[in-house]
N, C-alpha and C positions, 0 to 999 in steps of 0.2 A: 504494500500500500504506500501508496507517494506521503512523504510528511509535507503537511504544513507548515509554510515561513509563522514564526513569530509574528504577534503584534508589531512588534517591536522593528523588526525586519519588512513587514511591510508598511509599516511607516517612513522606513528610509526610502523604500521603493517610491514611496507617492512623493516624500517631500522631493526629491531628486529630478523630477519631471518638473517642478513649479519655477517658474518666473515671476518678476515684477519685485518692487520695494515697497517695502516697509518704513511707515513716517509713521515717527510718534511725534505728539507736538504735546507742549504744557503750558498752561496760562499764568498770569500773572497774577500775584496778590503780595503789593505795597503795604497792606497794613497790615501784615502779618506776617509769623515764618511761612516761608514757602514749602510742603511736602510735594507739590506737582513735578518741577523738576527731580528729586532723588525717587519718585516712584517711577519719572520716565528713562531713566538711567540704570534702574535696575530691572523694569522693562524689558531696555534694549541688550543687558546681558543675556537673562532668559534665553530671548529671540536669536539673537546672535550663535549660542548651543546650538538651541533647537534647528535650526537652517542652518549650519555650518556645511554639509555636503549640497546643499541645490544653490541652485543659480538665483537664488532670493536674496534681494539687495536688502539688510537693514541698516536702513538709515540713523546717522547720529541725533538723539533728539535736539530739538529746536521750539522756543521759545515763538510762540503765537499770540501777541498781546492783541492782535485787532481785529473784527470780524472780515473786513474786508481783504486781509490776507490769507486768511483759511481760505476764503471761498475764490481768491485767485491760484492758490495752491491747485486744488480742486477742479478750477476748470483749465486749468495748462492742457496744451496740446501739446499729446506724444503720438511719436508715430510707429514705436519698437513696444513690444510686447511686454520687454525687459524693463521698461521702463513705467508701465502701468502698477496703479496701488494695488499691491496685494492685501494691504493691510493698513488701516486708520486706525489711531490709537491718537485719545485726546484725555488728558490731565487739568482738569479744571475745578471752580465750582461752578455750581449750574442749577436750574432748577427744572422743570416737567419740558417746557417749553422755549428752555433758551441755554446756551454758556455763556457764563462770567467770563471772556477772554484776558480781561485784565482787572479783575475785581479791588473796587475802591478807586479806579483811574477813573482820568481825563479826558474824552478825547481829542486828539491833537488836530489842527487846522490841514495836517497830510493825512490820518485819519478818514478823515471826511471827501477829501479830495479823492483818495482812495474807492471811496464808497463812489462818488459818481462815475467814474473809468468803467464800473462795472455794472450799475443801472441807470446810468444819464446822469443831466442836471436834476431834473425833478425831484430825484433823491432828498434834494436837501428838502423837500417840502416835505417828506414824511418821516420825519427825525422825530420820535416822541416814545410814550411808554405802552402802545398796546403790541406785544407779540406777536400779534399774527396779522397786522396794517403798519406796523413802524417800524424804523431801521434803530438800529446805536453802534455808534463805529467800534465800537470795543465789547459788544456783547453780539453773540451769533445766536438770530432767532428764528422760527420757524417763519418768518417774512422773507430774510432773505433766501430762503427757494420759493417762496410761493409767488416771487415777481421775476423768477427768471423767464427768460424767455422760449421761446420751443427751441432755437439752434444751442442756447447756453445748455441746455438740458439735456442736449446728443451731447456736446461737449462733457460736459460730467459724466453719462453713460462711457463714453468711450476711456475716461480716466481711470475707470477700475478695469482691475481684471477678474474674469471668469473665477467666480466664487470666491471672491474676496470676499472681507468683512470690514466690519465698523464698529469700533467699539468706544464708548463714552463713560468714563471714569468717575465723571460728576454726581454731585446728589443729585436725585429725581430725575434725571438726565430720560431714564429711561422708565418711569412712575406713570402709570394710566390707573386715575382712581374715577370715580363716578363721571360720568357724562365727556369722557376721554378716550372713546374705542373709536372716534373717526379718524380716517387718513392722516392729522396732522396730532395723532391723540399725545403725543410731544417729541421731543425735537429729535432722539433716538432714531423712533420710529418714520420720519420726515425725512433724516439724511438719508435712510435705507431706500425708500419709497423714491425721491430724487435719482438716487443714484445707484439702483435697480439690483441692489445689493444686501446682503444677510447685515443688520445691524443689533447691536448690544446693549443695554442703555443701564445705568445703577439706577434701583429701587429706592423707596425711601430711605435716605442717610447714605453718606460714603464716608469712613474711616478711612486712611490708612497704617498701616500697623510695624512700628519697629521692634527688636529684638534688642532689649535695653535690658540688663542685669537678670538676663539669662528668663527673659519671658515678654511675652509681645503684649505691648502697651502701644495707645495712640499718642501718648508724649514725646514729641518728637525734637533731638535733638539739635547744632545747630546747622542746616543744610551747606555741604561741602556740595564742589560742584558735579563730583561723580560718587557723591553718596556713597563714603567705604562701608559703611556700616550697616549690618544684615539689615534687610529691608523686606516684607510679602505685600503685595497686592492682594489685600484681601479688604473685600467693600464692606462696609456695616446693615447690617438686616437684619430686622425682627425675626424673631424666633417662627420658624416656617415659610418663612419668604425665599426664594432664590437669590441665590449672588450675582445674577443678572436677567433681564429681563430680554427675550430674545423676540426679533419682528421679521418677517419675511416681507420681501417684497411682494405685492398686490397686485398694482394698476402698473396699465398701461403707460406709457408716455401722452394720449390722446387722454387717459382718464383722471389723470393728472387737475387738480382744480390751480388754475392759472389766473394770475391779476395782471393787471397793466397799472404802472403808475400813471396819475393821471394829473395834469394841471391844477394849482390848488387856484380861489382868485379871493381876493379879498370879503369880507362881511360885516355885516354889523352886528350885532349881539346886544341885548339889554336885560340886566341883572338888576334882582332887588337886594334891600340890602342886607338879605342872607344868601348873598349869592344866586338866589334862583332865576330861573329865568324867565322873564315877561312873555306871555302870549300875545300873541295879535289880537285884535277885536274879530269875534266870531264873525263878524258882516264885511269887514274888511280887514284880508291876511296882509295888509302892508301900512296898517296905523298900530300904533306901538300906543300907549296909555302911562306916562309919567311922571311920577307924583317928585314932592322933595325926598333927596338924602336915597334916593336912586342912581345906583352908579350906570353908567350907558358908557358902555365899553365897546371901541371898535377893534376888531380882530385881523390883524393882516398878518400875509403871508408871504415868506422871502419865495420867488419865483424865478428869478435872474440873479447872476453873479455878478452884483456889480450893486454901485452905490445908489439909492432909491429916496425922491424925495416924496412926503407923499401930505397932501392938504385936503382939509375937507368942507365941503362949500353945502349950502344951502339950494335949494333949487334955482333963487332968483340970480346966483352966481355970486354972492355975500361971501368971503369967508369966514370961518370960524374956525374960533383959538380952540387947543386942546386943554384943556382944565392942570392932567399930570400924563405922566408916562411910566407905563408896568413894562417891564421886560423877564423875560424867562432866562433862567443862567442854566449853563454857561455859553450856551450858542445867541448869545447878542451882542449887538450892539450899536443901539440904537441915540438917538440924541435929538431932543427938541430944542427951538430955536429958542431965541431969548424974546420973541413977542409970541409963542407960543402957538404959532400960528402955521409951520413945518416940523415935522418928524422925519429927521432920516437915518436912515436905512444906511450903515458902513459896510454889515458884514449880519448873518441871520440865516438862522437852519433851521427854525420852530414858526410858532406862531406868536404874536406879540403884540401887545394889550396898550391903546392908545385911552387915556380916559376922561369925559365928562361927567363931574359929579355932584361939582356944586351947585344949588340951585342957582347962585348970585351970577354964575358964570353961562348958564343957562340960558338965563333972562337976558343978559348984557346980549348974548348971541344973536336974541328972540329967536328963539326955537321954538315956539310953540306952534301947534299944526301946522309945521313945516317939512319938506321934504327935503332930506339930507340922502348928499353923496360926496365918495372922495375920490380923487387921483391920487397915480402915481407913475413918478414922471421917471423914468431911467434911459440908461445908453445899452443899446442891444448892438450885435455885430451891424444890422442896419440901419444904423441910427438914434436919433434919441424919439424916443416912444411914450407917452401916456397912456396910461391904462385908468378907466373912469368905472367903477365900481353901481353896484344896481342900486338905486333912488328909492329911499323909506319915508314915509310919512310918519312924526311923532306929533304928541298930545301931551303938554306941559302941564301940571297946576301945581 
């Protein structure tokens, strides 16, 4: 009777056949010791063993503080087979629906610039905190796939190779709790589905665990840059939960649920003074009703890379002063004039709060059953341009 090879024996056989590299990347975290890096270091010994007889490249780890570097990682065009991901490995923290790439950071004005190379200018108009509609240049969220395009998304397909994986080190990374079994049930399961591949994701909680006086503890000592000191990847989990949570790819390329960024344009907005917001008159959706100690807040939006001046007039062509100026940190920067009467625009990736609040400043205006609109006047490649915003009728007393 013929014996059978070994486990062991044909696992050399299979590793021996595989191609393509291995990238472990790790994120950043400023206000605290870092474990990402010495768990990707000791990682890459593992892997390094493990693949020593195939032609599997592991690569050195590398430090990924921004989102829009991962995802040009990602979609790089290769054209050798050797050169496809066998393997993604990300050290971060994170939650159901996003990575912390650079947790407690900045992001920087290359950053941001970064982020348009890879979905336009528009980009900067949807900088904000919902996950699956906004960007953040230092955290990777289930947004940035959901607005790639259909050629970006062959591109990422062709980035992996044949039965690769993906694997996310982070808390929650890979956590589907109630009302979380769709397509994008978090962000594990998203990068798989993108990019048509087995992905891994940590359940709730991620430790990791050093071997400190001869027993493994999460105290971790202080990170050298290749981590001499015994190290396990081993993730933190409730008692009967897995140490990871594993997603197969689904859909198609075609079944794919796909967004387009879309032009944001300016608004007006009126808030009482708990913040809520005024309705229209049921008879008429464009008369506003406003009493004293009502703040009526105009909301604009940076749409253009370039400096933006922007005034807001009355119907009869009057204009009128802006009372103060809110701005959002830290993507502003914004500046009213000294008659109060221009807000401009230097630099601006959010959206940004212009305000009338006092009544005395109200009345000087006469605003009362008046219809208010604004410009904004900037230099585009063809020239200089105004942009004149949709006309409200308000109701002063």
């Amino acid at each position: 009777m013929t014996k059978l090879p070994t486990s062991s024996k044909i696992k050399r056989v299979v590793v021996t056949t595989l191609t393509g590299r291995i990238h472990i990347l790790f994120g950043a975290d400023p206000l605290h010791k870092n474990p990402f890096e010495a768990a990707a270091w000791y990682l890459h010994k593992r892997l390094k063993r493990a693949y020593k007889n195939s032609k599997v490249q592991v690569e050195d780890p590398k430090n990924i503080s921004s989102s829009p570097k991962l995802m040009a990682l990602l979609l790089d065009t290769v054209t050798k087979d050797e050169d496809k991901i066998r393997q993604l490995h990300v050290f971060s923290h994170a939650w159901s629906t996003g990575l912390s790439l650079n947790y407690g950071g900045t992001p920087t004005n290359q950053d941001l610039k970064d982020l348009e190379k890879l979905y336009g200018p528009l980009v900067k108009q949807h900088i904000g905190s919902d996950d699956y509609d906004k960007f953040n240049a230092i955290q990777l969220r289930i947004s940035n796939f959901q607005y790639l395009s259909e050629d970006q998304i062959k591109k990422l397909r062709a980035r992996f190779a044949d039965k690769a994986i993906v694997r996310l080190w982070g808390c929650n990374s890979g956590y589907t709790g109630a009302g979380t079994t769709g397509p994008y049930a978090n962000i594990s399961k998203t990068i798989g589905l993108y990019a048509n591949v087995m992905a891994y994701g940590a359940p709730k909680g991620t430790n990791f665990y050093a071997f400190i006086n001869k027993k493994w503890t999460t105290e971790h000592p202080p990170v050298a840059n290749k981590a001499p000191w015994p190290f396990e990847l081993r993730p933190y989990r409730y008692q009967g939960s897995k140490q990871s949570n594993a997603f197969k790819p689904t859909l198609t390329l075609a079944q794919l649920i796909k967004k387009k960024l879309k032009a944001k344009t300016p608004y007006l907005q009126y808030l009482d003074e708990n913040l809520n917001k005024i309705k229209p008159q049921p008879t008429n959706k464009e008369l506003y009703i406003i009493k004293s100690g009502t703040l009526f807040m105009v909301v604009l939006a940076d749409f253009e890379d370039t400096e933006q001046a922007v005034t807001l007039y009355k119907n009869n062509g009057a204009q009128i002063q802006f009372d103060a100026l809110m701005t959002i940190s830290p993507h502003s920067e914004w500046k009213i004039s000294s008659d109060k009467k221009t807000v401009t625009l230097k630099q601006g990736r959010s959206e940004f709060t212009g305000v009338l609040h006092q009544l005395s400043t109200l009345s000087a205006n006469g605003l009362a059953n008046e219809e208010l609109f604004f410009k904004i006047a900037y230099t585009s490649t063809a020239g200089t341009k105004t942009f004149e915003g949709k006309k409200y009728r308000l109701a002063i007393f």
